[in-house]
C-alpha positions as CSV (number, residue, x, y, z in Angstrom):
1,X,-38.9,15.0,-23.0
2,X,-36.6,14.9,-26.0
3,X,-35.7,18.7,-24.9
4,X,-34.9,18.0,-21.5
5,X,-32.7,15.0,-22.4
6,X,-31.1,17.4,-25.4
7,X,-30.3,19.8,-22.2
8,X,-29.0,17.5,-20.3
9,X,-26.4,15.8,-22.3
10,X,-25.4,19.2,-23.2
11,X,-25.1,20.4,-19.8
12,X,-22.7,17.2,-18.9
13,X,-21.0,17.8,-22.4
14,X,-19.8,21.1,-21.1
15,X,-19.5,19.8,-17.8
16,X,-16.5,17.9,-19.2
17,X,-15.2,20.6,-21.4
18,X,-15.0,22.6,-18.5
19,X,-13.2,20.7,-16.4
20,X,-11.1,19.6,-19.0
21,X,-9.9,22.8,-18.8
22,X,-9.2,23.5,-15.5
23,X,-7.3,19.7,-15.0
24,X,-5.5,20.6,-18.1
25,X,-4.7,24.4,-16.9
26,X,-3.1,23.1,-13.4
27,X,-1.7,20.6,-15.1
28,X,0.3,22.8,-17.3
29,X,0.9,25.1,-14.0
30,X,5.0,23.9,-13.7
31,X,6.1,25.4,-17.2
32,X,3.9,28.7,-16.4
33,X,5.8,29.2,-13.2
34,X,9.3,27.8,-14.2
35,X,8.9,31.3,-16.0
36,X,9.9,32.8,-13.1
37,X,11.8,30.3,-11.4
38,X,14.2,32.8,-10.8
39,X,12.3,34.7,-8.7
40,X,11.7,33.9,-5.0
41,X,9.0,31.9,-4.4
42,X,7.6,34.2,-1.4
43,X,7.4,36.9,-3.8
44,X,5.7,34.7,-7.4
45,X,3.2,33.5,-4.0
46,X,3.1,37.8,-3.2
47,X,2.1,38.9,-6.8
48,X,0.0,35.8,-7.7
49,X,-2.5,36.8,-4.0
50,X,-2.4,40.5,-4.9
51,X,-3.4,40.1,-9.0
52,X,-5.5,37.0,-8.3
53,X,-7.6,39.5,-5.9
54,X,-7.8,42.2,-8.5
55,X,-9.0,39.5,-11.6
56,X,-11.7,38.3,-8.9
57,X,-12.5,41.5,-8.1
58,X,-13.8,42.7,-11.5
59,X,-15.5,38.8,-11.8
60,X,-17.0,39.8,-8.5
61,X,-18.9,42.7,-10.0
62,X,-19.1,41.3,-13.5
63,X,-21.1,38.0,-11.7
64,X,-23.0,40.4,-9.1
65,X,-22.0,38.4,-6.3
66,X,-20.4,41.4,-3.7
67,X,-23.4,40.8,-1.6
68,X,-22.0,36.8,-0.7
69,X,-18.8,38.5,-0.1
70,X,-20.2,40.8,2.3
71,X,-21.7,37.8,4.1
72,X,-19.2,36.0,4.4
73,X,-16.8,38.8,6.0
74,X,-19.8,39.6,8.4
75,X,-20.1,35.9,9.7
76,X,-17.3,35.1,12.5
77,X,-17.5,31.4,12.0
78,X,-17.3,31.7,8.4
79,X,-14.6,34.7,8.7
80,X,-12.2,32.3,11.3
81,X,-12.8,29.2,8.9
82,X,-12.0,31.4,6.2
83,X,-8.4,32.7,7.8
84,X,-7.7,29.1,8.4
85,X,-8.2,27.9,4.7
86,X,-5.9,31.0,3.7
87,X,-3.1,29.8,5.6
88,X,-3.9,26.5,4.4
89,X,-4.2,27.4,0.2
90,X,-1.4,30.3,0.7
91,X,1.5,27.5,2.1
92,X,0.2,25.0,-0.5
93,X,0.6,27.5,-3.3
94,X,4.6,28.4,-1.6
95,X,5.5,25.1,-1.5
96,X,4.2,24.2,-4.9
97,X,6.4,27.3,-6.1
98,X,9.5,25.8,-3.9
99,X,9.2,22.7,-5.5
100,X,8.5,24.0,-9.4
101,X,12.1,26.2,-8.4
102,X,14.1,23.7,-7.0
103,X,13.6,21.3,-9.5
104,X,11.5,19.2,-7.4
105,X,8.2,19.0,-9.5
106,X,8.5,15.2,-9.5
107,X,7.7,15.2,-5.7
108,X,4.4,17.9,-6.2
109,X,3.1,15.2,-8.8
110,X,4.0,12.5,-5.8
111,X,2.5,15.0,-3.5
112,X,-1.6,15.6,-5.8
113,X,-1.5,11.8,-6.1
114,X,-1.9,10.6,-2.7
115,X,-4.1,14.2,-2.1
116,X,-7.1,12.0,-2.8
117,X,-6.3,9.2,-0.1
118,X,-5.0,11.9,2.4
119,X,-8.9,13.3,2.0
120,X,-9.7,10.0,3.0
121,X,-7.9,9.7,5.9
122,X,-8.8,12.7,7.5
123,X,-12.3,12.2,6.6
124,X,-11.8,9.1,9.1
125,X,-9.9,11.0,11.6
126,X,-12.3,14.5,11.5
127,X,-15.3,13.5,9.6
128,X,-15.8,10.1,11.1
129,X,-16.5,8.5,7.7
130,X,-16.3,4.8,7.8
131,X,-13.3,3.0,5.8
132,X,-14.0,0.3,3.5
133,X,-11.7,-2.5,3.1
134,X,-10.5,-1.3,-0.4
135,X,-10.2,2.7,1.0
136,X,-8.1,0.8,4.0
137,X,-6.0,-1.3,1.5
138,X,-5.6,1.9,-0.8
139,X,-4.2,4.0,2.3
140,X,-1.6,1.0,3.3
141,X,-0.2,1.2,-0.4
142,X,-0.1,5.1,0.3
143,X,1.8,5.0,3.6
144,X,3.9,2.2,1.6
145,X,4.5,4.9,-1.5
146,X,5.4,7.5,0.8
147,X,8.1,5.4,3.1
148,X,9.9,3.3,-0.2
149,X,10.1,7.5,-1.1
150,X,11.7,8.2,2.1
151,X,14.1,5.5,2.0
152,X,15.1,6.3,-1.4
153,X,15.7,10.1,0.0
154,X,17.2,9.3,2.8
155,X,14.4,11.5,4.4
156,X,10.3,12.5,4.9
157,X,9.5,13.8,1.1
158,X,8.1,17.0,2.7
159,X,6.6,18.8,-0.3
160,X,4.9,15.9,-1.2
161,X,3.0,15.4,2.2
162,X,3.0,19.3,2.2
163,X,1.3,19.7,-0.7
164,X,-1.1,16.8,0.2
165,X,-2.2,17.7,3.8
166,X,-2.4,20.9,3.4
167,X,-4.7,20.9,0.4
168,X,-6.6,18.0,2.5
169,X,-7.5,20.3,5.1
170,X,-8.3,23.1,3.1
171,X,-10.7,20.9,1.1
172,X,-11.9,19.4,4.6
173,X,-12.3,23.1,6.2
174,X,-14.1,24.3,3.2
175,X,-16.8,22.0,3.4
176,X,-17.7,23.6,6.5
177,X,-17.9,26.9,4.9
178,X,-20.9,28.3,3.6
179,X,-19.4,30.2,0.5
180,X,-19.1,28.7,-3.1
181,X,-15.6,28.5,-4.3
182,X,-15.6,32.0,-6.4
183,X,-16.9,34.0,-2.5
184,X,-14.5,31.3,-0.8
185,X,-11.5,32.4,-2.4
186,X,-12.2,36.1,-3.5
187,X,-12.5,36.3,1.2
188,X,-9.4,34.1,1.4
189,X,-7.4,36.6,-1.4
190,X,-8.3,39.6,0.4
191,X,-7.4,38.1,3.9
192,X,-3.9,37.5,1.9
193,X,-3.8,40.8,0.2
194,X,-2.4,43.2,3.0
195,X,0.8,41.0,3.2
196,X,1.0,40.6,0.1
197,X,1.0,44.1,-1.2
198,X,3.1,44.8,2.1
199,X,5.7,42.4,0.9
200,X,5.4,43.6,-2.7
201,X,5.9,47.5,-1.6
202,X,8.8,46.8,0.7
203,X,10.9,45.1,-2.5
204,X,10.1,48.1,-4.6
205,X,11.3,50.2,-2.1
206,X,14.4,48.5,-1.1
207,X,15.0,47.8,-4.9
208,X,14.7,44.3,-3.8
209,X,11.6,43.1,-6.3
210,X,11.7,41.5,-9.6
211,X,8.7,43.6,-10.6
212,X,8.7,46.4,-12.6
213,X,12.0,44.8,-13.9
214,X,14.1,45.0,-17.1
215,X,12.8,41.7,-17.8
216,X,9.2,42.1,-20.3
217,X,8.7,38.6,-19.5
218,X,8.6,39.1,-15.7
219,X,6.2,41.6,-16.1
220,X,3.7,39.9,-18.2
221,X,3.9,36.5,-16.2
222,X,3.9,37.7,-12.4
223,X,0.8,39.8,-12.9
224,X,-0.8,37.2,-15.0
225,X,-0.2,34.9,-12.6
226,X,-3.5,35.9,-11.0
227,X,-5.1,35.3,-13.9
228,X,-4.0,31.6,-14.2
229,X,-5.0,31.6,-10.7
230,X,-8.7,32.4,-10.9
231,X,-9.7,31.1,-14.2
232,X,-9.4,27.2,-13.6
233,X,-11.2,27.8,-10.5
234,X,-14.1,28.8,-12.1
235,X,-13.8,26.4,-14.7
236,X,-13.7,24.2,-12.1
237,X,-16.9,25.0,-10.1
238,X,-18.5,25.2,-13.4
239,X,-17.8,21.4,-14.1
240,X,-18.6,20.7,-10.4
241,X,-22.2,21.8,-10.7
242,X,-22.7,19.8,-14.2
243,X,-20.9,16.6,-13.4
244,X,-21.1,13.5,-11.0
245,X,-18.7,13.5,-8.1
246,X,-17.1,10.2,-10.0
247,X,-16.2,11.9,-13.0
248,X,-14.5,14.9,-10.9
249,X,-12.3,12.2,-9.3
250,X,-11.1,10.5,-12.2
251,X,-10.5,14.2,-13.7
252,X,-8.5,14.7,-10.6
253,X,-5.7,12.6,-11.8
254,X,-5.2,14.4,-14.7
255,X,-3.1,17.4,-13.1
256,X,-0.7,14.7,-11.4
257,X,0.0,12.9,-14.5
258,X,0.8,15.7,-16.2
259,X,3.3,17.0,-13.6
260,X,4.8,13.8,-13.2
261,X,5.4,13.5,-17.5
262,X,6.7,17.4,-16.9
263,X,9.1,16.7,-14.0
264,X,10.6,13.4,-15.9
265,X,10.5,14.2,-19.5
266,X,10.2,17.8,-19.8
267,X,12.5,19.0,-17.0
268,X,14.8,16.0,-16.8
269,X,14.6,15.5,-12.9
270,X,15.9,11.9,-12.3
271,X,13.6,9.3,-11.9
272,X,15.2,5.8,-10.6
273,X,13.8,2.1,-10.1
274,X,13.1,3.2,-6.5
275,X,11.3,6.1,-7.3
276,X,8.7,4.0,-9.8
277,X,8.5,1.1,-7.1
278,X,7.0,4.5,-4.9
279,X,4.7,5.6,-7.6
280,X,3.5,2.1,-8.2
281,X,2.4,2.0,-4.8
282,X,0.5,4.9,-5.3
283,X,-1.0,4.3,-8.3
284,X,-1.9,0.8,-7.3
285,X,-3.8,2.8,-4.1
286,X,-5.8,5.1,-6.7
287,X,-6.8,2.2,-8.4
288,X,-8.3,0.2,-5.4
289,X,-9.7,4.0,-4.5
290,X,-11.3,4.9,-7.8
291,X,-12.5,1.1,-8.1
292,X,-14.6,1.6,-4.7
293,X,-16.1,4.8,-5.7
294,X,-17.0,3.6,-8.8
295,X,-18.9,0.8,-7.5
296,X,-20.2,2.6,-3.9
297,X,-21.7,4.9,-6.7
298,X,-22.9,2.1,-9.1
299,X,-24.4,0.5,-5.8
300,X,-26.6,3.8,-5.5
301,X,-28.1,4.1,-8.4
């Protein structure tokens, strides 16, 4: 007994460490890619498919897990859901860059904090998951957030609902997949892979590409940038298979936060009295949010 306890609170201890990590790792994604600000988003979104699919590929072989892979490719439903959640992860990523480039990395932290309540909403709409009365209240401070944002713009923030629907749907699409996330994404790389070396070969040829450039920096931080890509994921779905679906959540917020301290005190992007009234919608909506999960999951215990 004193073993299995031992285990277990050292399984949840790494649990923690891990996802430390990979929270931390996104979190600290703007400065990697303001590294290469300079260069066109559609080609940083090119190099980071083509290198993230070579990194998974020797993790692939390393793990033993070619043979998933294989299924996955070989199952039509899985395949087509597969091609969906590519176009899903591969505009998210683009617009992320867009935003980190154009000095907009206030709106991507706007954009990962109302993720969690767009996952609700279409989990109502798709899933037909039952609100309760604090997950209804939590989505009117959202919708609040987001128009208070859109007045102050004099527009729809469009990276920040970007950013949050399309990772929605990718995480609602997924679920339906059969494939854990290292298969998932290793399928969605190589579905991404032909464009992107296509893409990659046409700016060499044209003399168009930042890569092989003068520039060392350039080329340690666009091939790397597959590297960044892969190794919070697993981090990720290490902590995932050691920890409670509560303590993922409140990890969640992590990445956000740290954008958001980035965007205002890091990168100087402005941040008026209108903009906090929008954030303190939101974060008034992820309070009402985590406080109902907490106690839905207290309730089933």
């Amino acid at each position: 007994m004193i073993s299995t306890d031992h285990y277990t609170v050292r399984e949840t201890s790494q649990g923690v460490a891990y996802g430390l990590a990979a929270y931390l790792f996104w979190g600290f994604f703007p400065l990697y890619f303001k590294g290469v600000a300079h260069v066109p988003p559609l080609e940083v979104l090119a190099h980071r498919s083509a290198w993230s699919l070579v990194i998974l590929m020797v993790i692939l072989t390393a793990t033993r897990k070619w043979d998933k892979v294989r299924i996955a490719l070989t199952e039509r439903r899985t395949l087509l859901i597969l091609c969906a959640t590519t176009l899903l992860i591969a505009t998210n990523w683009f617009v992320f860059l867009f935003a980190v480039a154009s000095n907009q990395v206030l709106l991507s932290s706007f954009g990962y904090f109302i993720n969690p309540l767009v996952s609700v909403l279409l989990g109502f709409l798709f899933l037909r998951e039952r609100l309760t009365r604090l997950q209804l209240i939590s989505l009117l401070f959202a919708c609040t957030g987001v128009l208070v944002m859109a007045i102050n713009y004099g527009r729809a923030p469009w990276i920040a609902l970007a950013l949050a629907v399309t990772f929605g749907l990718y995480g609602l699409l997924r679920k339906t997949a059969p494939v854990d996330p290292l298969t998932g994404l290793a399928v969605e790389t190589m579905i991404l892979f032909p464009a992107a070396i296509g893409y990659l070969c046409y700016l060499y040829v044209s003399a168009k590409g930042s890569f092989p450039s003068a520039s060392l920096r350039d080329d340690i931080l666009l091939p790397m940038s597959g590297v960044v890509t892969a190794l919070p994921l697993l981090w990720f779905s290490t902590a995932a298979r050691r920890l409670r679906l509560a303590t993922i959540g409140f990890m969640q917020y992590i990445t956000p936060t740290l954008h958001f301290l980035l965007a205002v005190l890091a990168f100087g992007e402005p941040f008026n009295r209108i903009e906090l009234a929008s954030f303190a919608f939101i974060w008034g909506g992820l309070v009402l949010y985590s406080y109902d999960a907490v106690h839905a999951m207290d309730s089933r215990i």
